[in-house]
C-alpha positions as CSV (number, residue, x, y, z in Angstrom):
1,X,-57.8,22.2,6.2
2,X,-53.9,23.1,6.0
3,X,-52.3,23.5,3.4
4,X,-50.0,20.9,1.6
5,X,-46.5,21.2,1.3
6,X,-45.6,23.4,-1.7
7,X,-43.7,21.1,-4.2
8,X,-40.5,22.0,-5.4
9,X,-41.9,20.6,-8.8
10,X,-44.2,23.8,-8.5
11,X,-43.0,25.6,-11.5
12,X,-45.5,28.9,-11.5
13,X,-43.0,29.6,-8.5
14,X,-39.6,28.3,-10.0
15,X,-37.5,25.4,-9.1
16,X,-35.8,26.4,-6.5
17,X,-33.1,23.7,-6.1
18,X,-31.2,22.7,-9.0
19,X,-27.5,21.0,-8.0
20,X,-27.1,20.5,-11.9
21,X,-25.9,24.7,-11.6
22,X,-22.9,24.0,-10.4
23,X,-22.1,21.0,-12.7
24,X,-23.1,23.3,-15.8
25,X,-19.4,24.4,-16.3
26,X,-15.7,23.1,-15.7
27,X,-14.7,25.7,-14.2
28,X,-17.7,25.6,-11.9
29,X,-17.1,21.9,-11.2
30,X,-13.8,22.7,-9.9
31,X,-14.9,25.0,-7.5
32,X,-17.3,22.8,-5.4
33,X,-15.1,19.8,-5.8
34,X,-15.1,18.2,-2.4
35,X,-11.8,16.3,-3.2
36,X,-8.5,16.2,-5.0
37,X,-6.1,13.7,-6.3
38,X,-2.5,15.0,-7.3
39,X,0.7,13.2,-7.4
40,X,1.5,13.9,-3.9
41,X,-1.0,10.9,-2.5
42,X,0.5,8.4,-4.5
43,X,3.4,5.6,-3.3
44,X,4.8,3.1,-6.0
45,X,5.3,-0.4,-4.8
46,X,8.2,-1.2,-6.9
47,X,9.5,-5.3,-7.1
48,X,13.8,-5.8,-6.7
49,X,15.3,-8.7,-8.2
50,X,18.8,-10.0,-8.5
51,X,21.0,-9.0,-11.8
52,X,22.1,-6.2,-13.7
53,X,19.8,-4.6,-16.3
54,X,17.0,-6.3,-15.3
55,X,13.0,-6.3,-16.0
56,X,11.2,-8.9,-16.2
57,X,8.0,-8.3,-16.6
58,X,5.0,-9.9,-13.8
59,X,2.7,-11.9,-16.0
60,X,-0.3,-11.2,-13.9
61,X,0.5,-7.9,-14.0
62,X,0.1,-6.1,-17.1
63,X,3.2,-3.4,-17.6
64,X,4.7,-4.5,-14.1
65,X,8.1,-5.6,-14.1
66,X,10.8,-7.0,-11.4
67,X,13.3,-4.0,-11.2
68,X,17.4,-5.0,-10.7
69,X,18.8,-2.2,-8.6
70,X,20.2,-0.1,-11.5
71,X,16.6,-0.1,-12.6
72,X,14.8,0.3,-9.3
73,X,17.4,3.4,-8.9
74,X,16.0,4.7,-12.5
75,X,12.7,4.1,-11.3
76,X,13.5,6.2,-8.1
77,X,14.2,9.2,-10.4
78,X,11.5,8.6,-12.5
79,X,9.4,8.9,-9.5
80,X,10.9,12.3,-8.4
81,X,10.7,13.6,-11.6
82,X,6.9,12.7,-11.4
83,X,6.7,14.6,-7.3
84,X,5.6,10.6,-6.3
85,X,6.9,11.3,-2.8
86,X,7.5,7.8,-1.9
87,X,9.0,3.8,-3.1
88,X,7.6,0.7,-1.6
89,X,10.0,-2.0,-1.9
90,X,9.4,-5.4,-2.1
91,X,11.9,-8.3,-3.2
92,X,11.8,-11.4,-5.0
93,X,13.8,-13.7,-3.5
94,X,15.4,-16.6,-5.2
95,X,14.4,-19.9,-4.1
96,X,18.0,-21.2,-2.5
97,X,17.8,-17.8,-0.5
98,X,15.1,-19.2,1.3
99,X,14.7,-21.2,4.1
100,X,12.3,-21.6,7.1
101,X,12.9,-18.5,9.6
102,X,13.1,-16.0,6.5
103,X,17.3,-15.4,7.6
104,X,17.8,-13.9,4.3
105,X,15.7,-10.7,6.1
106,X,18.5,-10.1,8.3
107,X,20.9,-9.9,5.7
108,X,22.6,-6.3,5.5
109,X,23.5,-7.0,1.9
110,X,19.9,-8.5,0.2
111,X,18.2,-7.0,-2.2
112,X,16.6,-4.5,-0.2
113,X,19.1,-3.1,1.8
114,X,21.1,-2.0,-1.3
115,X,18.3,-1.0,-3.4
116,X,17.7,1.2,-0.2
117,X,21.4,2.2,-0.5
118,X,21.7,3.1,-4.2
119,X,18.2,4.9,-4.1
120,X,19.0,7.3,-1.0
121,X,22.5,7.7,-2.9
122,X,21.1,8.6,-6.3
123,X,18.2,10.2,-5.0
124,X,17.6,11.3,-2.0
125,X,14.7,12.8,-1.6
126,X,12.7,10.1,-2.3
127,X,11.0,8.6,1.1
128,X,11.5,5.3,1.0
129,X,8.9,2.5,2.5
130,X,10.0,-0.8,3.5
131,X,8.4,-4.2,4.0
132,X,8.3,-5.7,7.5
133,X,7.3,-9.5,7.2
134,X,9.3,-12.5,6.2
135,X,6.9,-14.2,3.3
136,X,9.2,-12.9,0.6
137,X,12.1,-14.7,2.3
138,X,10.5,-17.8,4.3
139,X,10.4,-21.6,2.1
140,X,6.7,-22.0,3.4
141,X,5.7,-18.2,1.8
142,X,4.3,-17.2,5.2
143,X,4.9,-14.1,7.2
144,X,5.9,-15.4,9.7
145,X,8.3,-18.6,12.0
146,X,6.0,-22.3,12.0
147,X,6.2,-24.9,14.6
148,X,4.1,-27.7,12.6
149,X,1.2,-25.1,11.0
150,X,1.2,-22.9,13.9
151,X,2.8,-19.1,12.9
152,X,4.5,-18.4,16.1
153,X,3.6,-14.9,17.6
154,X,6.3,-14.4,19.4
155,X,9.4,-15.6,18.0
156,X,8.4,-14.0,14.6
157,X,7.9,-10.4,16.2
158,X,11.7,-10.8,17.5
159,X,13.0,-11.6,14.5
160,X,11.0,-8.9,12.8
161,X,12.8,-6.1,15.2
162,X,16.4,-7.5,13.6
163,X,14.5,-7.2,10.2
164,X,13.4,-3.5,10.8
165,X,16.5,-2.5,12.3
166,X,18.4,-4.2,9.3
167,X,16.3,-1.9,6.6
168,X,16.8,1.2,8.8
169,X,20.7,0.7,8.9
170,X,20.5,0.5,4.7
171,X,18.2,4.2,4.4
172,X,14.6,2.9,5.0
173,X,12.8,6.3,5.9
174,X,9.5,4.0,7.4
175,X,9.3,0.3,7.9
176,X,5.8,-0.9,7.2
177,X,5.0,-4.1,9.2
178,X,2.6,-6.1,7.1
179,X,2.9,-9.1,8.8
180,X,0.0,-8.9,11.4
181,X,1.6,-10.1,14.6
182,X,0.6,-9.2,17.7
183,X,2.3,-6.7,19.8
184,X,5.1,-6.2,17.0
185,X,4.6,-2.2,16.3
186,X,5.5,-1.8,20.2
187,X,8.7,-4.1,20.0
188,X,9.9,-2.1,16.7
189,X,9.1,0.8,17.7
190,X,11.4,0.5,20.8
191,X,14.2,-1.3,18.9
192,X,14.4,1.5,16.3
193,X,14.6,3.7,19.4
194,X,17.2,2.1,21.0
195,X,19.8,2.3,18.3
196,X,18.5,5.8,17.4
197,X,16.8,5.8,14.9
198,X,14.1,8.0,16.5
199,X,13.1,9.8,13.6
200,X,12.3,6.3,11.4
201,X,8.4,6.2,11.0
202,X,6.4,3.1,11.1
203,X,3.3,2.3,8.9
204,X,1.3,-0.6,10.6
205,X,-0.5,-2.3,8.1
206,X,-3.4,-2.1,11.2
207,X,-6.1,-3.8,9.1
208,X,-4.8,-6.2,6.4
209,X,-7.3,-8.8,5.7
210,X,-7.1,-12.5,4.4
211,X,-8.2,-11.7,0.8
212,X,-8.2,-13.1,-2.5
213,X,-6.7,-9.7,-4.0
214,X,-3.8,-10.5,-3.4
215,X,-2.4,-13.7,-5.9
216,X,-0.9,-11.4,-8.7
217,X,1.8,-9.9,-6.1
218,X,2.3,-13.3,-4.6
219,X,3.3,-14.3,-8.2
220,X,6.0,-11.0,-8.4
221,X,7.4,-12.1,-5.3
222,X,7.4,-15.9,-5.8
223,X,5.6,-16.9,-2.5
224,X,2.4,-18.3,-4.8
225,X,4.2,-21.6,-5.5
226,X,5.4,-22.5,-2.0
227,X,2.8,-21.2,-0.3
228,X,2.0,-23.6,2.5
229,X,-1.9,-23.3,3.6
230,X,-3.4,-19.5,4.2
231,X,-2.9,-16.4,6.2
232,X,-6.3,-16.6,8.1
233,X,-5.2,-17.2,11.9
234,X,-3.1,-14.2,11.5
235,X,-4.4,-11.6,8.6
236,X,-8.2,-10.1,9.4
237,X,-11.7,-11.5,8.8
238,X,-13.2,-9.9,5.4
239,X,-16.4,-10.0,7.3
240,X,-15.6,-7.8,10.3
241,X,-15.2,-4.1,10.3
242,X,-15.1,-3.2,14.3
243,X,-12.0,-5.2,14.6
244,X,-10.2,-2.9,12.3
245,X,-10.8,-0.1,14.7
246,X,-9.5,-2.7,17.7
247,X,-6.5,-3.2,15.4
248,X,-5.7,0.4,14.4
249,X,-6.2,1.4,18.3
250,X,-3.3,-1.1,19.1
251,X,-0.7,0.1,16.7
252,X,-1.3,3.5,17.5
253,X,-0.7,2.9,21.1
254,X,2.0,1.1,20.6
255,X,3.7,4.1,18.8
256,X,2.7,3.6,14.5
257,X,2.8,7.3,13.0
258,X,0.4,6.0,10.4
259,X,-1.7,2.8,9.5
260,X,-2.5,0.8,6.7
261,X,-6.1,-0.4,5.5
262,X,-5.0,-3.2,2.7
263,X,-7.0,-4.3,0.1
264,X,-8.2,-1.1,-1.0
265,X,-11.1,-0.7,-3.2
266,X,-13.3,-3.7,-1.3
267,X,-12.5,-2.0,2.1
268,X,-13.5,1.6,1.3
269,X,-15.8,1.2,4.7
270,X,-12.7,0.5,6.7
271,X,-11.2,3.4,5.5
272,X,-13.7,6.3,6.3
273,X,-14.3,4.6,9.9
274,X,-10.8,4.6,10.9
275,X,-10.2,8.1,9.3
276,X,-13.4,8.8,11.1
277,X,-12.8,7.8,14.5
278,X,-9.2,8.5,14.5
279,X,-7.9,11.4,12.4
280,X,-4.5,10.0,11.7
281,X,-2.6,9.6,8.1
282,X,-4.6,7.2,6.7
283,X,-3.4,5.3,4.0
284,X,-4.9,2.7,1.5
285,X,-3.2,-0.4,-0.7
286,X,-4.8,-0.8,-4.2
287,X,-3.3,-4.8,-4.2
288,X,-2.2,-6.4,-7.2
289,X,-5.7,-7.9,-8.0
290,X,-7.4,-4.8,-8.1
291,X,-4.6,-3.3,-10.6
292,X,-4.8,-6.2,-12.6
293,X,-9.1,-6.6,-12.9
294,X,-8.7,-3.2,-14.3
295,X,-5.7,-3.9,-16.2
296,X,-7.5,-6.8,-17.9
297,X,-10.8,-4.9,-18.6
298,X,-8.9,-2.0,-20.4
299,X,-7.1,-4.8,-22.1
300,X,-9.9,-6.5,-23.5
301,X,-12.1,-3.3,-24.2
302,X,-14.4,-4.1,-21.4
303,X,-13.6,0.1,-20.0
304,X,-11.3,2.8,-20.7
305,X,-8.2,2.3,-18.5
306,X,-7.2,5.4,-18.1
307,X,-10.5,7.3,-16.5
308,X,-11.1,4.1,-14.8
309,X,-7.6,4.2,-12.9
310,X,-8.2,7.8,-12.0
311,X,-11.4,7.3,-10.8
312,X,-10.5,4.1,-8.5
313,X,-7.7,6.4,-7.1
314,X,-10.3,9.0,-6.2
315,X,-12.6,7.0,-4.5
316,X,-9.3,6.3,-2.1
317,X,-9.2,10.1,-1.4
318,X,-13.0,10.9,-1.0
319,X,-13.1,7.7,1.2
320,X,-10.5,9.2,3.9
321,X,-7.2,8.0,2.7
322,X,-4.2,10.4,2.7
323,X,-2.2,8.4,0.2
324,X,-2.7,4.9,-1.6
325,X,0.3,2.7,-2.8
326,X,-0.8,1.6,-6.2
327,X,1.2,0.2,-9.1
328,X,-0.6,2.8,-11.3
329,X,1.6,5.3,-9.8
330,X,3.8,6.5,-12.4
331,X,1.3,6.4,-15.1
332,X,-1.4,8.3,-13.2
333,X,1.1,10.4,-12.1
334,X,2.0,11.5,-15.7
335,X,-1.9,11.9,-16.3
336,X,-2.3,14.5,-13.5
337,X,0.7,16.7,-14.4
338,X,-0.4,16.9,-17.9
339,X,-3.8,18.4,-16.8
340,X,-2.4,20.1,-13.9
């Protein structure tokens, strides 16, 4: 008869693996920790509005406000002060701005061409990301041109070239196409080329998916009351996952330095398999409805905010991603300089 496996439960002989020794201290934590969050992975989507002086605060979105220029330029320094390398800008556009084709996009004088202006004056050395898509500036609040309720492919990515090159005339460092048409990262990719602006980087939203997430932002940017039907024959499937990777293969082909997995949290699984399979900059959107479930938990007492924040952001960074665009940003900034 052989002898049974010896059990590591066998204590005349010791235990010989116990992980808990290098949990037993802080210090000893900090050593094996397999990842890091500092201020350098995050991006703050920031919201421009018209006026002088201006916040107004996002009612779905607890301490989120609509920044005039001034204060999207004070919130630029704010950011560098903090090391956040990077703004996301998005506008809210007023309602007689808008009309069906999204022209107001084209405009070398809306909101976010001279946010983009006054930031890169002021401060300069903050990257900043702009919004490719035309559902902050289009009376039917999608991303895109309609003939009846068909988004046309086409004719929306040619208006989207003029859009890009419009934002990198006015200081956008990389335009972000969120809009999920076909073939577009090829076409602005060679219309930033052709007017030279070589060195402008493009982060495809690759795999943005028809969720539910994202209502709060919809509210900051004022599509949510004029939205005409869904986004489903154009943003992804929440139920596939190898599409992503079809998606993400696309943009980088056509030329995207880095791609987008949007929302965040639900989609940790996209992340690791495009980091995974592709080992490019990877980043991830924590939308508006994941800031404000944890928003309204801390708010009613449900969780601590705070450790509950840092540990969402986290799970970004173990999960592949080399940044995430959250609105918690400033604040968990703050956090990690104070224990750095």
């Amino acid at each position: 008869m052989t002898d049974s496996p010896r059990s590591p439960f066998d204590l005349s002989l010791g235990l010989v693996q116990r992980p808990r020794r290098n949990r037993k201290t802080d210090w000893a934590r900090r050593l094996v920790r397999e990842n890091v969050l500092t201020a350098n992975d995050l991006i703050w989507p920031i919201f421009v509005v018209e006026g002088e002086n201006v916040r107004t605060p996002v009612a779905s979105m607890p301490e989120v406000e609509r920044l005039s220029v001034d204060q999207a330029v004070a919130a630029a320094q704010k950011a560098a002060d903090l090391s956040i390398p990077a703004l996301a800008l998005f506008p809210y556009t007023e309602p007689d701005l808008r009309d069906p084709n999204g022209s107001e996009a084209l405009n070398p004088e809306n909101l976010v061409c001279r946010a983009c202006r006054a930031i890169k004056q002021a401060v300069p050395q903050i990257g900043l990301i702009t919004d490719a898509a035309l559902d902050p500036y289009t009376s039917h609040g999608h991303d895109g041109v309609m003939e009846g309720e068909t988004i046309l492919n086409d004719e929306t990515v040619a208006i989207l070239v003029e859009q890009a090159l419009n934002q990198a005339r006015a200081g956008a460092d990389v335009i972000a196409p969120s809009d999920m048409m076909d073939g577009r990262i090829g076409a602005i990719r060679a219309g930033l080329d052709s007017e030279g602006f070589d060195d402008v980087q493009i982060m495809a939203y690759s795999a943005k998916y028809a969720s539910a997430f994202y209502g709060p932002f919809r509210d900051a940017i004022g599509t949510k009351a004029v939205l005409v039907g869904d986004k489903r024959t154009y943003q992804m499937d929440p139920a596939n996952s190898d599409e992503a990777l079809r998606e993400v293969a696309l943009d980088l082909e056509q030329g995207a330095d880095m791609v987008m997995v949007k929302p965040g949290l639900p989609y940790l699984d996209i992340i690791r398999r495009v980091k995974d399979r592709f080992a490019i900059p990877t980043f991830a959107y924590q939308v508006s409805g994941e800031y404000a479930m944890i928003k309204a938990a801390a708010l009613n007492g449900w969780l601590d905010g705070d450790k509950a924040m840092l540990e969402s952001l986290l799970a970004f960074k173990r999960a592949g991603a080399n940044g995430i665009l959250t609105y918690f940003a400033p604040k968990a900034a703050e956090m990690l300089k104070k224990s750095a």
